[in-house]
C-alpha distance (Angstrom), angle and dihedral (degrees) to the residues before:
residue distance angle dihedral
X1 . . .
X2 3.94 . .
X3 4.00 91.9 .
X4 3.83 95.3 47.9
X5 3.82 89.2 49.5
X6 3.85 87.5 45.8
X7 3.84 89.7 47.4
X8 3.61 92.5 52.4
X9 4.02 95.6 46.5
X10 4.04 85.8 47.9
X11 4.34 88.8 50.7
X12 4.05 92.6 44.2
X13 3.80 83.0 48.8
X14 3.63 102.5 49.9
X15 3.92 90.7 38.5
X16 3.87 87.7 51.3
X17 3.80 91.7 51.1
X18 4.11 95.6 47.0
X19 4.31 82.8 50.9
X20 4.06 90.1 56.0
X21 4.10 98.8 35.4
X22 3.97 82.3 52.3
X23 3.39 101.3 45.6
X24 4.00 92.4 47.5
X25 3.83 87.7 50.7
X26 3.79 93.5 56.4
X27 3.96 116.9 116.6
X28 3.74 134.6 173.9
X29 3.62 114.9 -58.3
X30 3.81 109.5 -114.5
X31 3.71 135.8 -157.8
X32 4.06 114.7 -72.0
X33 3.68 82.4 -147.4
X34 3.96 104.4 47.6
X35 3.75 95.5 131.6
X36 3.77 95.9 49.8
X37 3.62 99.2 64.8
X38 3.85 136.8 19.7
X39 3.21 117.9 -52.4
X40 3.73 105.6 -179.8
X41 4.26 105.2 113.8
X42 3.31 106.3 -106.1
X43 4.35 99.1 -134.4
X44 3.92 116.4 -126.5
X45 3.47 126.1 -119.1
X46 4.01 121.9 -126.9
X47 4.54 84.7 -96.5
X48 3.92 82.9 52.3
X49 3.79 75.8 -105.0
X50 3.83 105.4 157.2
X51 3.87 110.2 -115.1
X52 4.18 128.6 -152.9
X53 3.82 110.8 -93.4
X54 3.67 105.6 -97.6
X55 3.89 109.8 -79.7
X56 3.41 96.3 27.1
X57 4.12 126.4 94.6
X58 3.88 128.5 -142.0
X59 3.68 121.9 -62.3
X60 3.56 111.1 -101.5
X61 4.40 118.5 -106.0
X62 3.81 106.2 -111.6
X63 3.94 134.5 79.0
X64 3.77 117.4 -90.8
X65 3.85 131.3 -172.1
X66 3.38 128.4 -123.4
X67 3.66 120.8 -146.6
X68 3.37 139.0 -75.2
X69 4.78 105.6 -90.7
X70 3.55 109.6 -169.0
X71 3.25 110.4 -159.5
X72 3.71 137.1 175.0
X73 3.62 96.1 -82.5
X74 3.73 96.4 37.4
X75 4.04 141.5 -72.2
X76 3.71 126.0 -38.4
X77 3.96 126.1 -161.3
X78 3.52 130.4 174.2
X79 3.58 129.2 179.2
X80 3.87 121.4 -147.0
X81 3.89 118.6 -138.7
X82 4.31 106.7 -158.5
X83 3.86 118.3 -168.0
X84 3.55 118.1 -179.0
X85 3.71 96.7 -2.4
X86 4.01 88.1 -54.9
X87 3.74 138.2 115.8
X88 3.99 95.8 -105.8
X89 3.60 107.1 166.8
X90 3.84 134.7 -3.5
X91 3.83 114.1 -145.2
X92 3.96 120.8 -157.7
X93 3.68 106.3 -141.4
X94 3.49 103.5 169.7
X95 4.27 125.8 11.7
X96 3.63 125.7 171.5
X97 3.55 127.6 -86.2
X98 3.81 158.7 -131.9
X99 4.05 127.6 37.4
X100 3.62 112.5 -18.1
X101 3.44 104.5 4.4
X102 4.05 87.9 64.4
X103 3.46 91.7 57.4
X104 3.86 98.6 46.1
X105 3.69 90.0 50.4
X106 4.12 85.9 46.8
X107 3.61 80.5 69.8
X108 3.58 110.8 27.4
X109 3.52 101.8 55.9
X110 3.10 103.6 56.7
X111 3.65 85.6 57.7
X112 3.97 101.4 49.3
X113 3.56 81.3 56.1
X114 3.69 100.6 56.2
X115 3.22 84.6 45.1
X116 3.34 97.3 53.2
X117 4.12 99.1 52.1
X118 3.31 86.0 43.0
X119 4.45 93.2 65.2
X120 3.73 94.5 24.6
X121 4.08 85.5 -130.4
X122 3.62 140.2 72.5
X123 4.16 91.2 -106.8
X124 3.78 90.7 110.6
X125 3.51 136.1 134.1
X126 3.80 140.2 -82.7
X127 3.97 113.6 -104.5
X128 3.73 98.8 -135.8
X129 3.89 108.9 -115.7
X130 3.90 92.6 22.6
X131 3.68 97.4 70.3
X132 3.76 93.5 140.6
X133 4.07 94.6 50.4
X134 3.47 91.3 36.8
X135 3.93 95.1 63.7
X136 3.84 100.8 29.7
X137 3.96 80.3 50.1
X138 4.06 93.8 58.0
X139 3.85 88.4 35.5
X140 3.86 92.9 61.0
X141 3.78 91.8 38.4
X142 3.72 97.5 52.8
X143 3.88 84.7 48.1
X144 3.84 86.9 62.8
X145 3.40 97.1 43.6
X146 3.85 92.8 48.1
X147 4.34 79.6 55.1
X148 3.86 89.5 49.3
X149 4.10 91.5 55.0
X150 3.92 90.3 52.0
């Protein structure tokens, strides 16, 4: 009886110290996708406006496409719309198709795109189970944000 009790306290122990080691190691989460787009930080403004990276001027007003991403279950395209120097819209030109991969994008791209507007850049994250949209998504959109900086 005394060595099952002992082996228990020992287990609760070593569970209890994995628990604290990995919560001390925890950082910020960061984008799945952080070599696919730009991953300079953008500095804010004093309005918590975003702000060009230094060196660089405004984005132009005007919708640009991004290029064509094949990806494993077909091309994506989006096309960015800028107003005022900022991310306005994000228009899906081309998504993958047939079956499955219609109904993941169904859900996943209206997602990127929140996404998107919401960081003014392509450095977004991964929608779980659309791995393959999700990147040829940012690819094509930093593509046609690259165009909108010319």
């Amino acid at each position: 009886m005394r060595r099952i009790t002992a082996g228990l306290a020992a287990t609760a122990a070593a569970v209890a110290l994995l628990i604290g080691v990995k919560a001390n190691s925890a950082s910020a989460p960061r984008s799945a996708l952080a070599g696919a787009g730009n991953t300079q930080p953008v500095p804010q403004g004093p309005t918590g406006a975003k702000t060009p990276a230094p060196g660089k001027s405004a984005a132009a007003n005007g919708s640009f496409q991004g290029s064509v991403i094949d990806t494993r279950y077909g091309p994506v395209q989006v096309e960015a719309v800028v107003k005022g120097g900022r991310l306005s819209n994000v228009v899906v030109l081309q998504q993958t198709d047939g079956g499955r991969s219609s109904q993941i994008d169904s859900y996943a791209l209206p997602l990127l795109t929140a996404e998107a507007l919401k960081a003014q850049s392509a450095d977004i994250d991964v929608v779980s189970g659309a791995t393959y949209t999700s990147t040829g998504y940012a690819q094509s959109l930093q593509a046609a944000l690259d165009a909108a900086a010319r």
